[in-house]
Structures are given as C-alpha cells and as structure tokens.
N, C-alpha and C positions, 0 to 999 in steps of 0.2 A: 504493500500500500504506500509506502515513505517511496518507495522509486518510484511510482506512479504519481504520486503528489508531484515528486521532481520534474517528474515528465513532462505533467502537465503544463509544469511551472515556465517550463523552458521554450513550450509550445507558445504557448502563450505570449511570452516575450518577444519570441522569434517574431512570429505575426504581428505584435505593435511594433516591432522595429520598423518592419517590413511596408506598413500602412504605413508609417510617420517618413519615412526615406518617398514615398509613393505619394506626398503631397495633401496627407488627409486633411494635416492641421495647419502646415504653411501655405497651402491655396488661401484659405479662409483667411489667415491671418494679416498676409500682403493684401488682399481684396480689401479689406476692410481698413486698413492702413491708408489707401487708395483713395477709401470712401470718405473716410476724416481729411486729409489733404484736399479733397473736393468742397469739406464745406468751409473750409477756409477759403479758399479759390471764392466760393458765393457770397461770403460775408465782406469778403473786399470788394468786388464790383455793389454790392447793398450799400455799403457806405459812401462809395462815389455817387451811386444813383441819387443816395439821399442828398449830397450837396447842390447837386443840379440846378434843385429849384430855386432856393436860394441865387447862385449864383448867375443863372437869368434876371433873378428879379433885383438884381445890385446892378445888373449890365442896363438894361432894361430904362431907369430912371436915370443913368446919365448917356445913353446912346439909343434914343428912342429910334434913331430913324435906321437901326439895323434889325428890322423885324423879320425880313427872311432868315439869318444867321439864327435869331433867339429861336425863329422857329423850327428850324433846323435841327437847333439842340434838343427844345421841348420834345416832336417826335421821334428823335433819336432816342431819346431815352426812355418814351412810352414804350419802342420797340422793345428795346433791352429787356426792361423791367418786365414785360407781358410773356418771353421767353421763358421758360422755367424745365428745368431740364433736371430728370431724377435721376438717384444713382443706376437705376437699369439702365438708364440711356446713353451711360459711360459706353458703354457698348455696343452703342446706334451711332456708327459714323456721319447719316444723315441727319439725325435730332443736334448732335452735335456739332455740328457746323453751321445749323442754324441759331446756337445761341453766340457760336466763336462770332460769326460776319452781323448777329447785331451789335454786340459788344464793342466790335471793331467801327463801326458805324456811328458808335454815341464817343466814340475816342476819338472820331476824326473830324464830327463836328464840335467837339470840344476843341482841338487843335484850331479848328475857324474860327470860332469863339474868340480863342487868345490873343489871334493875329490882328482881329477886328480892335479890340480894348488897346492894342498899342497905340492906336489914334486917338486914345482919351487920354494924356496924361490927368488929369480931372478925375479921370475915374479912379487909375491906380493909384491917385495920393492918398484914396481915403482906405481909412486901417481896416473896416470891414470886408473890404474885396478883396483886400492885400490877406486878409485871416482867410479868406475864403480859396483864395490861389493858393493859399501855403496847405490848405486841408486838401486841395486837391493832390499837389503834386505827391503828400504822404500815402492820401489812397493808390496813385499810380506807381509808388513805390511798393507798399501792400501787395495791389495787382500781382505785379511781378514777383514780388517773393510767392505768393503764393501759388501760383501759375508754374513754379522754378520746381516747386516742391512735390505739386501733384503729379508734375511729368516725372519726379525724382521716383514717386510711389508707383504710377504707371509703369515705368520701364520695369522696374524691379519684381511687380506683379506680371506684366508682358513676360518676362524672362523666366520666372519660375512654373507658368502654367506652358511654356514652350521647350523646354527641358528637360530630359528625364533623368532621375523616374519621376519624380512630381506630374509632370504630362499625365503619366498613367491615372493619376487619381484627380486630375482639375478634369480629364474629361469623363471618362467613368464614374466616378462619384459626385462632382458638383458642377458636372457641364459649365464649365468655365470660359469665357469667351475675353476675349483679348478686349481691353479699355484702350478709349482713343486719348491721343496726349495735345493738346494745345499745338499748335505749328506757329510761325510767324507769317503773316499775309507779306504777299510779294513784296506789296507797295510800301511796306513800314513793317521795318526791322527794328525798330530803336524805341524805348519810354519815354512821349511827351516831356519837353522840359517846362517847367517853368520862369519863366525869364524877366526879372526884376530891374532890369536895367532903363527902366523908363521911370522906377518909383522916384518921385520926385521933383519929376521932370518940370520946367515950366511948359504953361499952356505955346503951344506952337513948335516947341521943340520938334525935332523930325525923330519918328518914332524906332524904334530899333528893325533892321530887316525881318522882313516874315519868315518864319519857321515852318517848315510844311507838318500836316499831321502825320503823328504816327500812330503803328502798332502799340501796346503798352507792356509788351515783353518780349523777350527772345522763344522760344521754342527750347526745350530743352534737350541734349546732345540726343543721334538719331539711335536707332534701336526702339524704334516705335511704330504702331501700328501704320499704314498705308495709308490707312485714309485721312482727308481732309477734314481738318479741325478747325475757336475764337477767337 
C-alpha cells in the first residue's frame, strides 16, 4: 500500500509538471496581465477625453472665429469616446483598429487645435489654458507609457501561446487567440508636443512654426500580431 501511495504520489506530480510546462496556468496568467495593461491603456485616453471639453471651451472664448477646428475637436472626440472596445476584442483585429484610427483622429485634431492657439498669444498668457496644455501633454505622456506597456504584455502573451509546449495547452485547453498590439499610423510616428514658446508672448508677436499632428506613441518593438491596430 506505502509503494502504491508512492506511486501515486509520483503520478500525480509527473502530470502537474506536465500540464504547468503545457501552459495550463501561464496562458491564463500573461492573458490577464494583458488584460490589466489594457485598462490602463483606457484610463489614459479617459483622462485626455475628459480634458477636451474644457479645453475647447478656454479656446472657444478667446478664438471665436475658429469654429471648424473646435468642431473638429468636439466630434473627434464624441468618436473616440462612443468606441469602446472589450477585452475579447483584444482579439478582433477589426474592432481594434477601429478604436486605434478614432483615437488617432481626436490626436490629430488636437494637434490642429494647438497650431490654431499659437495665433493667440492672449490666449496662452492666461494660466488656465496654460494648466490645461500642461494636463494635456501629461495624459499624452500617460498614453504612451501605457500603450508601451500593453504591447510589452501583448508580445509576451503573443509569444507564450505560440511556443511550445504552452501552444499545447492555450489551444487545447483555453482556445487562446493571439491579442493585437497598438502599431504607429504611417502618418505620425512621434507624441504630440506641447510647445510653450509663445507663453508670454506680446499681442502681434509672430507665432512659433506649426507643428504637424501626430501619433501619441510609438508601436512597441515587432513580434506582434499582423494585423492592423490605434
């Protein structure tokens, strides 16, 4: 009976080795790691979204007469915001690149946005817009780091359910499906700057060159899904 206990003991072991080497508990655990780096990723573009209105409504009462650019912004970022994209969707190459190209969309009329205010020095002396620019540039900082992070969780989940033995058990056991990682759009590669070189400025001054809009991150290093990503 004692060598049979043994036996069993060993059996048993063998077999959790065998399932733990085979992905049982590290599919699940990168996945989910994946999934928190995501909602970090959502609670940064939240925070940017929430500045928005605010900061049309500061541009707004000293540059009335750029009402296509405010409005620009406004439904740029009704797009964004109306987007919403669940962790199963990590998944959906197409869901996902519809929230990447609106997101990219309310970053590039923000980027208009900016270019438009260097002809107020008026606007940017006053310390409210100047707090409002400085809360922006930290969410597109935000953005980025977290964007930097999810693709870090992405690769390393990507990698573990396409190697084996793990393979054996993400598909077998938890139908595992490759997450899509952020890419950088052709046309902007680089995180909006914010550029203070006009605070100050007197009225007439000639305002600093335009900056064109960008992306609000880089794409994280390749070893990532195929498909087109925000």
């Amino acid at each position: 009976m004692t060598r049979f206990n043994a036996f069993r003991t060993v059996i048993v072991l063998a077999a959790a080795a065998v399932l733990s080497a085979c992905g049982i508990n590290s599919v699940p655990t990168k996945q989910e790691a994946a999934k928190a780096a995501w909602a970090d990723v959502q609670s940064a573009y939240q925070r940017r979204a929430d500045l928005v209105p605010n900061l049309v409504a500061s541009v707004r009462g000293a540059a009335q007469s750029e009402t296509t650019i405010l409005t620009n912004v406004t439904n740029a970022r009704a797009r964004a915001t109306s987007i919403n994209i669940t962790t199963d969707d990590l998944s959906n190459p197409e869901e996902f690149k519809k929230f990447q190209d609106a997101q990219n969309q309310l970053t590039q009329a923000l980027g208009q946005l900016r270019t438009v205010v260097e002809n107020y020095p008026q606007l940017q002396s006053q310390a409210r817009f100047a707090d409002l620019m400085t809360a922006l540039e930290g969410s597109e900082n935000r953005i980025d780091t977290a964007r930097t992070r999810y693709n870090d969780a992405v690769r390393d989940y990507n990698t573990e359910i396409r190697t084996f033995p793990s393979a054996i058990g993400a598909k077998l056991v938890h139908g595992a499906k490759p997450m899509v990682p952020f890419e950088a759009s052709a046309a902007a590669q680089n995180a909006p700057t914010v550029d203070f070189g006009n605070m100050g400025a007197q009225p007439g001054a000639a305002p600093n060159a335009a900056a064109p809009a960008n992306d609000n991150a880089t794409a994280a290093p390749a070893q990532t899904a195929t498909a087109a990503a925000q």
